[in-house]
C-alpha positions as CSV (number, residue, x, y, z in Angstrom):
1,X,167.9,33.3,52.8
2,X,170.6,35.9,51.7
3,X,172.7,34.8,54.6
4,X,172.2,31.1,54.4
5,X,173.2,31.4,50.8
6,X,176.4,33.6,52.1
7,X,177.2,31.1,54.3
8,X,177.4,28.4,51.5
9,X,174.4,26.0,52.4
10,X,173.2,26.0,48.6
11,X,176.1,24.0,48.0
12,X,175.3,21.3,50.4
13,X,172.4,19.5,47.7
14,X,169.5,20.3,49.9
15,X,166.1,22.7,49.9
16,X,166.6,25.9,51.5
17,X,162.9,27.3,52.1
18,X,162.0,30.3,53.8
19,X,159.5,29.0,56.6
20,X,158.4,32.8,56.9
21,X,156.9,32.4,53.5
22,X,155.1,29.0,53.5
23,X,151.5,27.8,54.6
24,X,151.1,27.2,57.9
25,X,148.8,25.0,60.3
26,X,147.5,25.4,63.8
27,X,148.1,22.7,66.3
28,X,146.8,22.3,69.4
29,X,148.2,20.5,72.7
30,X,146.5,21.2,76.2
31,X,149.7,20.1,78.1
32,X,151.7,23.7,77.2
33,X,151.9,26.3,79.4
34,X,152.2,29.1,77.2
35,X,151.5,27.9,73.6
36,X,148.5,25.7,74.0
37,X,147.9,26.4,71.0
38,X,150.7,26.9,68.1
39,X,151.0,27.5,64.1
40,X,153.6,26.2,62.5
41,X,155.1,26.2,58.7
42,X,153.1,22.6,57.0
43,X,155.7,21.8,55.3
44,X,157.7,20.5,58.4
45,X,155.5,17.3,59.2
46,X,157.7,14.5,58.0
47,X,160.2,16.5,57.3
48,X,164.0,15.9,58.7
49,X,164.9,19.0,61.0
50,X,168.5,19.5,61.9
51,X,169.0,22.7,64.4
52,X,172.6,24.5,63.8
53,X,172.8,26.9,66.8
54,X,175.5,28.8,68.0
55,X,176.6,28.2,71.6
56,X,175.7,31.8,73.0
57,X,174.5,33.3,76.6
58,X,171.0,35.1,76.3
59,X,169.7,37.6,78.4
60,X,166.1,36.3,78.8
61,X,166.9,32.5,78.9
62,X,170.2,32.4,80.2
63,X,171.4,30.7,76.8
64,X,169.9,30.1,73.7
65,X,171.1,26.7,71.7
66,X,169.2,24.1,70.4
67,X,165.6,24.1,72.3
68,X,165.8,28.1,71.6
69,X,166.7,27.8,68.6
70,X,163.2,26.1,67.1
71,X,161.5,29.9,67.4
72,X,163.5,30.1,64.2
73,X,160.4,27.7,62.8
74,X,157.3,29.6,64.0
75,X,156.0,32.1,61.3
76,X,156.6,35.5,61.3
77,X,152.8,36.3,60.9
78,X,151.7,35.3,63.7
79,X,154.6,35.4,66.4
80,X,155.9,39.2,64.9
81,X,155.0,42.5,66.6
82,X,156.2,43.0,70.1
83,X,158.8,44.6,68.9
84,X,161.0,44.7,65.9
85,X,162.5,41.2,65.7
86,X,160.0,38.4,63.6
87,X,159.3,36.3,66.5
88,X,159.2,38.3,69.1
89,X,155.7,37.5,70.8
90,X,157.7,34.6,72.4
91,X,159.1,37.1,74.3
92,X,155.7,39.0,75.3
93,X,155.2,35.6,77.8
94,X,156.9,33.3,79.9
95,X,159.7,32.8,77.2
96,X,161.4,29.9,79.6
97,X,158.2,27.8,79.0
98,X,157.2,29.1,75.3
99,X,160.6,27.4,74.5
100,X,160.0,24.4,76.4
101,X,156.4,24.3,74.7
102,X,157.8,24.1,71.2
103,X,158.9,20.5,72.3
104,X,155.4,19.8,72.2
105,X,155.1,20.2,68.7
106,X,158.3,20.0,66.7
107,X,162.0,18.9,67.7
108,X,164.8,18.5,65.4
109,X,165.8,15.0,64.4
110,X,169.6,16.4,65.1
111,X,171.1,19.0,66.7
112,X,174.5,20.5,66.0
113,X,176.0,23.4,68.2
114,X,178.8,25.3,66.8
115,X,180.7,25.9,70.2
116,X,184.1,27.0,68.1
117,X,183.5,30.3,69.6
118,X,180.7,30.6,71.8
119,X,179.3,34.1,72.9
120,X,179.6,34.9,76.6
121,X,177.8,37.6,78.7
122,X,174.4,37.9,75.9
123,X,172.9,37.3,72.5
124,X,173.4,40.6,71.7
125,X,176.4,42.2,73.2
126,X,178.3,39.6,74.3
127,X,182.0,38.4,73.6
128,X,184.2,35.4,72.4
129,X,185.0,33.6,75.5
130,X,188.9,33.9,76.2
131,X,189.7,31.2,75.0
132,X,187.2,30.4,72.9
133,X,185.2,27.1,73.8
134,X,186.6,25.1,71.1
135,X,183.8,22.7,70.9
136,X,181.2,21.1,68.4
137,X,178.3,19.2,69.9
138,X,176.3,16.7,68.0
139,X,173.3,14.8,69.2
140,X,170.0,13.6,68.3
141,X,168.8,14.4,71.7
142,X,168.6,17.9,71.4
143,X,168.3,18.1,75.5
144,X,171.3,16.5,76.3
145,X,172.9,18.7,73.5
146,X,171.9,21.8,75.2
147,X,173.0,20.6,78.3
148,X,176.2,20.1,77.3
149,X,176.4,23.6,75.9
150,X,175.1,25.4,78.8
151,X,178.1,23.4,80.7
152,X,180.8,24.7,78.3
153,X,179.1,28.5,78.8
154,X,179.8,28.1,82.4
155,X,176.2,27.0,83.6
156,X,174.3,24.8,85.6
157,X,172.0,23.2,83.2
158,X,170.1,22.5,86.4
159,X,169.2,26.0,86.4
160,X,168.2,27.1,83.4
161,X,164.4,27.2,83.4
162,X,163.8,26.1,79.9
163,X,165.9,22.9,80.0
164,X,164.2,22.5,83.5
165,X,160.4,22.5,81.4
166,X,161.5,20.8,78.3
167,X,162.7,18.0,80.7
168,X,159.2,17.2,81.2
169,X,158.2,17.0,77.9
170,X,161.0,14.9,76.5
């Protein structure tokens, strides 16, 4: 929340809710391959969802944009404790097709990736692409959005597993 309000979204007139401190319910879908089951935060049925990623390379997934970025919206309490980050469990399985499961269950109405920059060669040690991507990508089909993304990163979208798995659920 500290950072969001940093970053200046107070000022934009909407809620800013910590999902890590809310109720949450369990859902269940038998077609996922890693989450057949799920909890997420209530308070996102009927709610408008709009995913701001950063365009960045990830060492697990190969990139991490707009599909990826939804492990942002599973609780803390029950995804926490593989290691230090809040939702790392996603990471304890098949994290290609946790991701992809996610589009079982919740997807954001719009999806903006802030490819100004982008980060090249990992989430966590990479480096501002020279030049930088120079991009902005907008779309309320948060697949093609990440598509487009993994293209201006420099890969195949055809090859990264969870836009492969999320294919089939969208």
């Amino acid at each position: 929340m500290d950072n969001l309000r940093f970053n200046g979204y107070e000022c934009i007139g909407v809620q800013l809710v910590d999902l890590d401190a809310l109720p949450v319910k369990k859902y269940e879908n038998p077609d996922a391959g890693e989450f057949k089951e799920i909890f997420l935060p209530e308070y996102l049925e009927g709610s408008a969802l709009i995913s701001v990623p950063p365009a960045k390379d990830h060492t697990i997934t190969g990139v991490t944009l707009g599909l990826k970025n939804m492990v942002g919206c599973l609780p803390a309490s029950h995804y926490s404790g593989y290691w230090s980050y809040k939702k790392s469990q996603v990471h304890a399985v098949n994290t290609d097709q946790a991701v992809a499961d996610l589009m079982l269950y919740i997807k954001p109405h719009l999806t903006v990736i802030d490819a100004s920059e982008g980060l090249a060669g990992g989430h966590l040690s990479g480096r501002v692409p020279d030049p930088p991507i120079a991009r902005i990508i907008a779309s309320t089909d948060v697949l093609a959005a990440d598509r487009e993304a993994a293209r201006l990163l420099g890969h195949d979208p055809e090859t990264v597993k969870h836009l492969i798995l999320a294919g089939k659920f969208l």
